[in-house]
N, C-alpha and C positions, 0 to 999 in steps of 0.2 A: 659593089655599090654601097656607098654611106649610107644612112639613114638621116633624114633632112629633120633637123629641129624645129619646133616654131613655138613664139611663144602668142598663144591665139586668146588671153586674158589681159585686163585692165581695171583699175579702179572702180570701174561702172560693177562689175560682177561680184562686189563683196557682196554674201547672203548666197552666192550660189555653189554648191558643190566642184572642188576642181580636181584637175593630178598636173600634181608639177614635180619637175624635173630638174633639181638642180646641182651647182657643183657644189664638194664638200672640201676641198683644199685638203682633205685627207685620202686615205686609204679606206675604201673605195673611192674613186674620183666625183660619184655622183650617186645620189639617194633620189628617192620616189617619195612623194608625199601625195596623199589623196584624203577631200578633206571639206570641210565646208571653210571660205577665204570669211574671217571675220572684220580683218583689217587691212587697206595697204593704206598706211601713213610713212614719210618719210623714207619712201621706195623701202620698206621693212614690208613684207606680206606678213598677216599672222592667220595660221591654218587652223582650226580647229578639227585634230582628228575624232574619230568614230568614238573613241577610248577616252575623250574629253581631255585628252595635253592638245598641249598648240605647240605649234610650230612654228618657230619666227625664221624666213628667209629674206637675205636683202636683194630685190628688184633685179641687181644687176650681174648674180650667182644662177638664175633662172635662164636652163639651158630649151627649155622646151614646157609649155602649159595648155594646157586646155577645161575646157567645161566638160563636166562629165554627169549624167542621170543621176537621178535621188539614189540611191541604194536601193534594192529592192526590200520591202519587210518581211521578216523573218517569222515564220511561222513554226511553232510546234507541232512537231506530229504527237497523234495522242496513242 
């Protein structure tokens, strides 16, 4: 059985946490991005990872997205 893509994100969700899925016209054929969606202007998403780079994917490279929870915070143990 395949695995069924969807992509379950839109413009309305920039500011919210996502993972997307898209292709890379290289080798590997597709990469994972998870990230808070800062912008989609001109079908270009731009992600801002955890690590504060961005990500710019175009709209129509997006094999599969979704919303995904805040991160959990990160505690120090003492």
């Amino acid at each position: 059985m395949r695995p069924r893509y969807v992509v379950r994100i839109d413009p309305t969700h920039v500011g919210r946490r996502v993972s997307v899925r898209a292709r890379t016209h290289a080798n590997p054929p597709a990469t994972d991005t998870v990230g808070v969606l800062r912008a989609w202007q001109d079908d270009v998403l731009t992600i801002e990872r955890r690590d504060g780079s961005l990500a710019r994917i175009p709209a129509g490279d997006l094999l599969a997205a979704r919303v995904v929870p805040d991160a959990p915070n990160r505690r120090r143990l003492l």
